[in-house]
DSSP file (Angstrom, degrees, kcal/mol; ACC not computed):
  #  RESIDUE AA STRUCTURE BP1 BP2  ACC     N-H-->O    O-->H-N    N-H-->O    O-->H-N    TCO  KAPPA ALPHA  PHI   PSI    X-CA   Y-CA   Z-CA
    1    1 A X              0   0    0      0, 0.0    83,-0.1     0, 0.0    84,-0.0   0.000 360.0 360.0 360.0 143.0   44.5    2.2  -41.3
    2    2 A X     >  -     0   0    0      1,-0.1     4,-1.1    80,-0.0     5,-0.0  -0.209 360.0-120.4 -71.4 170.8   45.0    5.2  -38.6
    3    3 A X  H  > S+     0   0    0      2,-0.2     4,-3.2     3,-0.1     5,-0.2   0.815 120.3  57.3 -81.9 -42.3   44.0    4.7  -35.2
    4    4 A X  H  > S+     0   0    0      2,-0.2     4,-2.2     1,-0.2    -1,-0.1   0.993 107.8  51.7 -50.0 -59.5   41.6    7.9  -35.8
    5    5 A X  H  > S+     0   0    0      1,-0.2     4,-2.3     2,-0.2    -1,-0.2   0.962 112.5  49.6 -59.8 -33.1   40.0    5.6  -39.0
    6    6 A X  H  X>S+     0   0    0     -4,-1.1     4,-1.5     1,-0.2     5,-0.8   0.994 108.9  45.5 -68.0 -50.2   39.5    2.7  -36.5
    7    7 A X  H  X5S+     0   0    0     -4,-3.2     4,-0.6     1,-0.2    -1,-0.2   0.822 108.1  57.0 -74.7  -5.6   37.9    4.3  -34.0
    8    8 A X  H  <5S+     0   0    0     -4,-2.2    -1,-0.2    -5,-0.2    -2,-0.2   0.998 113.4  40.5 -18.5 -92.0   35.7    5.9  -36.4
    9    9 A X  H >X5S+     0   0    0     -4,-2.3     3,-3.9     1,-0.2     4,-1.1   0.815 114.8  49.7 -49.6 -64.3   34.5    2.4  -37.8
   10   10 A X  H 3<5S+     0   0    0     -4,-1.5     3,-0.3     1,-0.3    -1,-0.2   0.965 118.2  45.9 -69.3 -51.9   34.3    0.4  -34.1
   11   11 A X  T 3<<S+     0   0    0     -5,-0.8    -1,-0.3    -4,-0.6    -2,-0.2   0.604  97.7  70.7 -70.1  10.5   32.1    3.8  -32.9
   12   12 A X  T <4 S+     0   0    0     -3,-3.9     2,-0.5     1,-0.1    -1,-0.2   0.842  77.8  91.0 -94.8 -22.5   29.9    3.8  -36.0
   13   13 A X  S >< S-     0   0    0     -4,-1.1     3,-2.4    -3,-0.3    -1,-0.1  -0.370  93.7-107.2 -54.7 117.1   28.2    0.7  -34.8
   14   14 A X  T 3  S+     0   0    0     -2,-0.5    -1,-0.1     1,-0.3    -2,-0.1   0.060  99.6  19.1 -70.2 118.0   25.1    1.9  -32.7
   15   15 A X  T 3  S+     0   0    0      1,-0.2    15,-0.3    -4,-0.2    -1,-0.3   0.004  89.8 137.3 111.6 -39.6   25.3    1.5  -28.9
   16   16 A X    <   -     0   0    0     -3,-2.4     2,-0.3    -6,-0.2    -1,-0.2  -0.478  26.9-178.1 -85.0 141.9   29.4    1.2  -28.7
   17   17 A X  E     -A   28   0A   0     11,-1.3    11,-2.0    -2,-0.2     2,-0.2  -0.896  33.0-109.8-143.2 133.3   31.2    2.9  -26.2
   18   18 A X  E     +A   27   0A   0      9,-0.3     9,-0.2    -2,-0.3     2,-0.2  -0.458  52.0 157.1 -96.7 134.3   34.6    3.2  -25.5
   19   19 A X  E     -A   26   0A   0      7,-3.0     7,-1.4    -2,-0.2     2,-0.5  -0.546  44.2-101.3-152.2-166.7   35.5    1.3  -22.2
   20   20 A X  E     +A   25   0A   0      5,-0.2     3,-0.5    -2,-0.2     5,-0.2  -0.824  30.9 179.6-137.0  90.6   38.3   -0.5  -20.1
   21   21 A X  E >  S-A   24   0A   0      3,-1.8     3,-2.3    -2,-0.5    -2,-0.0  -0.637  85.4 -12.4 -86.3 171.8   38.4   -4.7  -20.2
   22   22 A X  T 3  S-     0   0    0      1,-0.2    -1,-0.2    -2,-0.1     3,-0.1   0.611 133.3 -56.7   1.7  63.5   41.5   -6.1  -17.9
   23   23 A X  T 3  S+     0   0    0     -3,-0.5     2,-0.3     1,-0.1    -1,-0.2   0.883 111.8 109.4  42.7  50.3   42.9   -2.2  -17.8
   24   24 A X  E <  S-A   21   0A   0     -3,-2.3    -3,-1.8    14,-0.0    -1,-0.1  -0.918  77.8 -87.6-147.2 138.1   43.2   -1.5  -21.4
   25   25 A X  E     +A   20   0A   0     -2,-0.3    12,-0.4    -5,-0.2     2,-0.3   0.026  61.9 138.7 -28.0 133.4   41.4    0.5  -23.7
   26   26 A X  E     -A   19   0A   0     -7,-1.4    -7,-3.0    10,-0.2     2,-0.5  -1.000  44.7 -94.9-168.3-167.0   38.3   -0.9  -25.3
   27   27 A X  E     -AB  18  35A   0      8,-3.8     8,-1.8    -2,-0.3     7,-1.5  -0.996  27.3-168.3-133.8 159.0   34.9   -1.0  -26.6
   28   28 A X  E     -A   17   0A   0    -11,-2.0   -11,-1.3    -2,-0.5     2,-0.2  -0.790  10.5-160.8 174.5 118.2   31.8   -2.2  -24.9
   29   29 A X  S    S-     0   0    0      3,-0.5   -13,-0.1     1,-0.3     4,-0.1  -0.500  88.7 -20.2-148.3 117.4   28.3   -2.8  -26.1
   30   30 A X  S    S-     0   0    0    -15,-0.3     2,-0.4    -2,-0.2    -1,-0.3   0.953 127.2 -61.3  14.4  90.2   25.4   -2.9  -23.4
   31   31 A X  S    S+     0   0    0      1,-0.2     2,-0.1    -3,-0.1    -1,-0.0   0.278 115.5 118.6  43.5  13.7   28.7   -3.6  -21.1
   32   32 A X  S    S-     0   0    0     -2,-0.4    -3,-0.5     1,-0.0     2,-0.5  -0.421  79.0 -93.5 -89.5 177.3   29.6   -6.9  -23.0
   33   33 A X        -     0   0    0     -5,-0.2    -5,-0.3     1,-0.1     3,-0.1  -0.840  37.7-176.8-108.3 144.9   33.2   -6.5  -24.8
   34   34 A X        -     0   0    0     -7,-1.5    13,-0.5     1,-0.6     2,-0.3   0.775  67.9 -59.0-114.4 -59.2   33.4   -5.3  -28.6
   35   35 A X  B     -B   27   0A   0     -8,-1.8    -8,-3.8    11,-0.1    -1,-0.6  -0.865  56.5-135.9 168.6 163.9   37.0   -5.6  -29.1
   36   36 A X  E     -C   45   0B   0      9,-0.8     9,-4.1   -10,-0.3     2,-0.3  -0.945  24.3-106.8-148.3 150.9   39.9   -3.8  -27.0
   37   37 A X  E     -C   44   0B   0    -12,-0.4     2,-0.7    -2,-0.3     7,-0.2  -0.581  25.5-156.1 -61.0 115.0   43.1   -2.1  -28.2
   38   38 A X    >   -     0   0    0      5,-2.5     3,-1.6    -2,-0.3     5,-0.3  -0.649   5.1-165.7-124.4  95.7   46.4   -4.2  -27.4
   39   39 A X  T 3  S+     0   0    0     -2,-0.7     3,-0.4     1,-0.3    -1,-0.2   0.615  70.8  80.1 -22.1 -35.1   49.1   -1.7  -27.3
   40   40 A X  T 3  S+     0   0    0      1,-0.2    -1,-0.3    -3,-0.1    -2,-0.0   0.910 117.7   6.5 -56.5 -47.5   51.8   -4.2  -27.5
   41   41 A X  S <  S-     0   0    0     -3,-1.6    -1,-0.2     2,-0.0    -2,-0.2   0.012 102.7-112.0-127.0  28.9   51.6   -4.7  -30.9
   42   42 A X  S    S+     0   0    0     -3,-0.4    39,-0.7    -4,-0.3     2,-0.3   0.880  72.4 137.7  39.2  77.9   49.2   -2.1  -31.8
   43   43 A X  E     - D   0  80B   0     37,-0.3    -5,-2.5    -5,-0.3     2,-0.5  -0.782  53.5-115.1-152.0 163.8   46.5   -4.7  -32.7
   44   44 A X  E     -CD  37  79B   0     35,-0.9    35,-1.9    -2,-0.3     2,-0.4  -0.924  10.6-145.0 -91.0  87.0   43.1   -5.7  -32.6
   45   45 A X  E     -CD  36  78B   0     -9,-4.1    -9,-0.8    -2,-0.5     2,-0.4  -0.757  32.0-165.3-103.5 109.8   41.2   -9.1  -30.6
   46   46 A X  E     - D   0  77B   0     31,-1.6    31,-1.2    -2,-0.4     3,-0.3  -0.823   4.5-149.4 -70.8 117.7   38.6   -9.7  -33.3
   47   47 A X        +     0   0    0    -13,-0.5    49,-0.4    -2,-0.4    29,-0.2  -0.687  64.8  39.5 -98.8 176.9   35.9  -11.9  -32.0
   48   48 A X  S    S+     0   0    0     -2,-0.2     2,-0.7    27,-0.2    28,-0.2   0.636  71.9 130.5  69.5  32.7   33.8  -14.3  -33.9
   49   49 A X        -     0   0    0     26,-2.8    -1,-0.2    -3,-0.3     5,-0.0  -0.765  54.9-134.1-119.8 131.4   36.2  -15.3  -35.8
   50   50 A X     >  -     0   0    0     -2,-0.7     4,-1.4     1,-0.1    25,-0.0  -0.495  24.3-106.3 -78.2 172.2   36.4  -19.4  -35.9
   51   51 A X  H  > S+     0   0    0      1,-0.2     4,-1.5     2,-0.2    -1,-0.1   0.740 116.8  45.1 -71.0 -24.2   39.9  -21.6  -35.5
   52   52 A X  H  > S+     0   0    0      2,-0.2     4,-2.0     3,-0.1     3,-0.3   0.986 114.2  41.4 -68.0 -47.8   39.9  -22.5  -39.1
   53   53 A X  H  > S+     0   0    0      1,-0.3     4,-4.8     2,-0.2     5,-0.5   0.930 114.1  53.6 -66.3 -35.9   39.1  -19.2  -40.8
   54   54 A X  H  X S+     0   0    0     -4,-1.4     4,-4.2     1,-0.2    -1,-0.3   0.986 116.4  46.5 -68.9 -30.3   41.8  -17.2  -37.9
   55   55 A X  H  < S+     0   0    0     -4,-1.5     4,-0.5    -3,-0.3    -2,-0.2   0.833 114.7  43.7 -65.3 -41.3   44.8  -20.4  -39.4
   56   56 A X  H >X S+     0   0    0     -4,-2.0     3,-2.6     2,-0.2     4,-1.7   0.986 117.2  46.6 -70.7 -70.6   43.7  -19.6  -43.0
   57   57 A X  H 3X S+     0   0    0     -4,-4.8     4,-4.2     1,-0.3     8,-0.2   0.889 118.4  43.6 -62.2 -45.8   43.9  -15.3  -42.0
   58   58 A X  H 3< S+     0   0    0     -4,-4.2    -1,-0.3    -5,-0.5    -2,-0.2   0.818 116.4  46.7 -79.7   1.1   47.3  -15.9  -40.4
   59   59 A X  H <4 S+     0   0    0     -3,-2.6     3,-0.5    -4,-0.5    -2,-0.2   0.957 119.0  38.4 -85.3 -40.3   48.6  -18.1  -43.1
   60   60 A X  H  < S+     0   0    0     -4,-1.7     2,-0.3     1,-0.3    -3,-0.2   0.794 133.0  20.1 -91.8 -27.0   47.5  -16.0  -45.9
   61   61 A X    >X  +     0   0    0     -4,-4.2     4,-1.9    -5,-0.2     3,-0.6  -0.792  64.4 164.1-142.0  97.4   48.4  -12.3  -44.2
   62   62 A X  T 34 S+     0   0    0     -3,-0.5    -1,-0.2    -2,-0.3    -2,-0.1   0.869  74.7  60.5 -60.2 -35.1   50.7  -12.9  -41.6
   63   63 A X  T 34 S+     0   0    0      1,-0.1    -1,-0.2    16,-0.0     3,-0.1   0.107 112.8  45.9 -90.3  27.2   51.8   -9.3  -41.4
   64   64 A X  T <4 S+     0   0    0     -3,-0.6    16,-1.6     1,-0.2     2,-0.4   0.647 115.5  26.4 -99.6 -99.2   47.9   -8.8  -40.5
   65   65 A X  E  <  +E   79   0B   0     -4,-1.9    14,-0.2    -8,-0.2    -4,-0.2  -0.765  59.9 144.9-129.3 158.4   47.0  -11.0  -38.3
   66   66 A X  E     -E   78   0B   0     12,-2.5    12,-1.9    -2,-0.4     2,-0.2  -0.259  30.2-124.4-135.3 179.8   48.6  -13.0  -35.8
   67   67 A X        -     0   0    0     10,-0.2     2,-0.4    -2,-0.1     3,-0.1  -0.933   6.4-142.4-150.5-176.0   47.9  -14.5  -32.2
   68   68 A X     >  -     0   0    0     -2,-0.2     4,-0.8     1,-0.1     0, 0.0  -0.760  39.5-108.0-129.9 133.3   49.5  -14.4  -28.6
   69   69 A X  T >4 S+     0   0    0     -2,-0.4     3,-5.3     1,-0.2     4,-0.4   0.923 116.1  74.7 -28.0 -77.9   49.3  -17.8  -26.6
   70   70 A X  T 34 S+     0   0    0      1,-0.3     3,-0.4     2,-0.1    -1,-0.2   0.437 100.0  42.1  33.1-115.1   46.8  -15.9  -24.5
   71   71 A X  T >4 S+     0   0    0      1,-0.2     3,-2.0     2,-0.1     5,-0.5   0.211  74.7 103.2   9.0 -59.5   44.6  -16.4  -27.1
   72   72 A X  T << S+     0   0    0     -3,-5.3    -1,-0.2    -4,-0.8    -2,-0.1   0.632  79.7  51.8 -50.4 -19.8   44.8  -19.5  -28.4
   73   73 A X  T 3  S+     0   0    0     -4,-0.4     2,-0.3    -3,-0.4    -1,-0.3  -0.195  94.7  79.2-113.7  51.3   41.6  -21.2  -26.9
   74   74 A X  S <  S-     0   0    0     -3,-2.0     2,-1.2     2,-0.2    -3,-0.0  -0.994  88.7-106.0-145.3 171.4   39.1  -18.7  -27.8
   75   75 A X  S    S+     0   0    0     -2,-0.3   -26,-2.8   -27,-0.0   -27,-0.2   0.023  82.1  89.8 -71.4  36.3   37.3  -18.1  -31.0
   76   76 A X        -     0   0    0     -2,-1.2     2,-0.4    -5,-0.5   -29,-0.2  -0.644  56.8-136.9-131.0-164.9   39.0  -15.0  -32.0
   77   77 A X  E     -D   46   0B   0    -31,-1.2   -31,-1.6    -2,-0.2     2,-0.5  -0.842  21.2-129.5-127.5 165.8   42.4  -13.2  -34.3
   78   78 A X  E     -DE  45  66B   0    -12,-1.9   -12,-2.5    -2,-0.4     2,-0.5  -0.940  27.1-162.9-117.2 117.7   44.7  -10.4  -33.5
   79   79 A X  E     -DE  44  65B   0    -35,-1.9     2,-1.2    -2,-0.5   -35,-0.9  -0.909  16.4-123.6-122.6 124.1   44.7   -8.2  -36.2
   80   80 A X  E >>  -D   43   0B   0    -16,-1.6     3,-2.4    -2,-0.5     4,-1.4  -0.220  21.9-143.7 -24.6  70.2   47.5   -5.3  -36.8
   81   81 A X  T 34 S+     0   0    0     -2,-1.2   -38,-0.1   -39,-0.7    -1,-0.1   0.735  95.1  42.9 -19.7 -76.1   46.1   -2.0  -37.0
   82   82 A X  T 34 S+     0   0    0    -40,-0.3    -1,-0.3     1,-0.2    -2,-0.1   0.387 117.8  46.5 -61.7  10.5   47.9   -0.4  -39.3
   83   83 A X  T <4 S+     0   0    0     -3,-2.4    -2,-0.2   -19,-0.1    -1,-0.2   0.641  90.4 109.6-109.6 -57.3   48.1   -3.5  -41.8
   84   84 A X  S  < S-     0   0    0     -4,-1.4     2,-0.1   -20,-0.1    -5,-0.0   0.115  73.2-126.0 -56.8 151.0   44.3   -4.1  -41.4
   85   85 A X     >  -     0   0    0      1,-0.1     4,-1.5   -84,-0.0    -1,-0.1  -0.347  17.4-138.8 -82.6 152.0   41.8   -3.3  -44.5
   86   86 A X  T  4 S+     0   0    0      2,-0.2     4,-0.3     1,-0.1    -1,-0.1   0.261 104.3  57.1-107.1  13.0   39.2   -0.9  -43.1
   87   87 A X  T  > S+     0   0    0      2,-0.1     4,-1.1     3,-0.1    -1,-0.1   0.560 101.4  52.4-110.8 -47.1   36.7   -2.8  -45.0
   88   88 A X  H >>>S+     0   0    0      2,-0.2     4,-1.1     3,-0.1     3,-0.7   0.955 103.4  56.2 -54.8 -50.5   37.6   -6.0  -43.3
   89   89 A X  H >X5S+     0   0    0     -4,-1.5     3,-3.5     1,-0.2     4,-3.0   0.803 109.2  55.5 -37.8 -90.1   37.2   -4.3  -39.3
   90   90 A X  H 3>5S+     0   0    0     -4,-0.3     4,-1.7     1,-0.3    -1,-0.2   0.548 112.3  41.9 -11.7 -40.9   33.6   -3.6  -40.8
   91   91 A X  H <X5S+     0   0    0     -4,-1.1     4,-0.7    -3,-0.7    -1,-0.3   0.736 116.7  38.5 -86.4 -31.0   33.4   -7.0  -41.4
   92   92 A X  H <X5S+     0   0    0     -3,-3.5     4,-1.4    -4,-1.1    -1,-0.2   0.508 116.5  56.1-121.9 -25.7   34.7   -8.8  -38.5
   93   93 A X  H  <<S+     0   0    0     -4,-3.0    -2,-0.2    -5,-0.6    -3,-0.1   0.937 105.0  53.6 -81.8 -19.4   32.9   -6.0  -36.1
   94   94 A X  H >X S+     0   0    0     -4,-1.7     4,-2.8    -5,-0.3     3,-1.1   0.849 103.7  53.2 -65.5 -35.4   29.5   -6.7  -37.6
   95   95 A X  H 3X S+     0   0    0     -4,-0.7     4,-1.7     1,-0.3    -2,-0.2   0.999 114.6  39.3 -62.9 -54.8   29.7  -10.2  -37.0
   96   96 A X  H 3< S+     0   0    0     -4,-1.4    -1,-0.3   -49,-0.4    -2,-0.2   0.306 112.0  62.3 -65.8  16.5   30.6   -9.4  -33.1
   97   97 A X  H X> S+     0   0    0     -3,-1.1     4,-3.1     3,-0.1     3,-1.9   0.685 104.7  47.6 -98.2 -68.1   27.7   -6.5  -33.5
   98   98 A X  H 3< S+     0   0    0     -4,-2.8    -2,-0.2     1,-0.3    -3,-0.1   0.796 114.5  45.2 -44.5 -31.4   24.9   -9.5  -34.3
   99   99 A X  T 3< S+     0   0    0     -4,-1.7    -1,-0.3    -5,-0.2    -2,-0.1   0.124 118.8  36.8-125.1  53.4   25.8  -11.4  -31.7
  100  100 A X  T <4 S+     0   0    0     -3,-1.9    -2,-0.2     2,-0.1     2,-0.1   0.250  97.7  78.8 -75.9 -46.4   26.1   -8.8  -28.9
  101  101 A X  S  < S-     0   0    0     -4,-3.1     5,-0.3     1,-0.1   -71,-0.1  -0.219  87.5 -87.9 -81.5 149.4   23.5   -6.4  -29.5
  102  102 A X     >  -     0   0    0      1,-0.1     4,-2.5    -2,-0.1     5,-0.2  -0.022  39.9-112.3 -35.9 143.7   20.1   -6.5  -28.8
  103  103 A X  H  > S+     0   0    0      1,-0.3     4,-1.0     2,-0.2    -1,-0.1   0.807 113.8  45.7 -81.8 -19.4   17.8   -7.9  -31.4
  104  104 A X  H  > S+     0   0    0      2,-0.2     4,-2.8     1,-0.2    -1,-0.3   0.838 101.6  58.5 -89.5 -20.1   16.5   -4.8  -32.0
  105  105 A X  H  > S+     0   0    0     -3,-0.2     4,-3.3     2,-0.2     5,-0.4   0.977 108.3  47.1 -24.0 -79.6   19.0   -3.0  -32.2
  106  106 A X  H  < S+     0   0    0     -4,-2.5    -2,-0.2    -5,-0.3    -1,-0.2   0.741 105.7  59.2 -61.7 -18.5   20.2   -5.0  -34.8
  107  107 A X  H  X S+     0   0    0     -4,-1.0     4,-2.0    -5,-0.2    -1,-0.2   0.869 111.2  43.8 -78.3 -33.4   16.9   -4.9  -36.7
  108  108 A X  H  X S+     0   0    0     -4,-2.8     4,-0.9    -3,-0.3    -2,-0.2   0.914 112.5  49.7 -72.4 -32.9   17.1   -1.1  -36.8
  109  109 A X  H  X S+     0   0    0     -4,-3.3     4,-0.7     2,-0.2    -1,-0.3   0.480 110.3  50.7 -56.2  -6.4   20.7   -1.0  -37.8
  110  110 A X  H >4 S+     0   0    0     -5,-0.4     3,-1.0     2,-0.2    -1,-0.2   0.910 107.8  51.0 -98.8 -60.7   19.9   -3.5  -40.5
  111  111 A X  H 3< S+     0   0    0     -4,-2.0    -2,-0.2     1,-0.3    -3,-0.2   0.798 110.1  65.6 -47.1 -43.7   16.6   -0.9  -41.8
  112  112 A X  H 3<        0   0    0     -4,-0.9    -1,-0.3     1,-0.3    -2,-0.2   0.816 360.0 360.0 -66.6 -43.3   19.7    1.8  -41.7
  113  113 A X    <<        0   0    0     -3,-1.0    -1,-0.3    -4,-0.7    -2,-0.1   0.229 360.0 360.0 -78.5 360.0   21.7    0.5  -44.2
């Protein structure tokens, strides 16, 4: 996936806005954090993603996704941009869309589909 198709997909969700966590690019929705750009390795921090499922992702596509010490005590993956399936972002940003956004929010987004 380009960086032009990701930020497509992370902006189609309703409400997200492109923002700065710790001085790096990211995206924001009502000011929580969405997921941010980590330049080092051109990558992704996917939240919501639990410790089993992110040991199963990196076992089964390493050259996806990965994590950084950092990391390692929170519930999320680092996923490769240009490796990742543009069907999978969708997947892993809706879950962090349901449990940021407002519940109505989500109820109209839901009615959109």
């Amino acid at each position: 996936m380009t960086h032009d198709e990701m930020k497509a997909i992370v902006l189609s969700f309703p409400g997200v806005e492109e923002g700065v966590s710790y001085g790096r690019p990211s995206f924001k929705l009502n000011g929580k954090f969405f997921t941010r750009l980590r330049a080092e390795d051109d990558s992704l921090v996917l939240m919501e993603v639990s410790y089993d499922e992110r040991e199963m992702l990196m076992e089964a596509e390493p050259g996806t996704f990965h994590l950084t010490p950092h990391y390692k005590d929170y519930p999320c993956v680092l996923a490769r941009i240009g490796d990742l399936h543009p069907g999978s972002l969708k997947n892993f940003l809706e879950r962090r869309f349901r449990k940021v956004a407002k519940k109505a929010a989500v109820k109209a987004w839901e009615a959109a589909l």
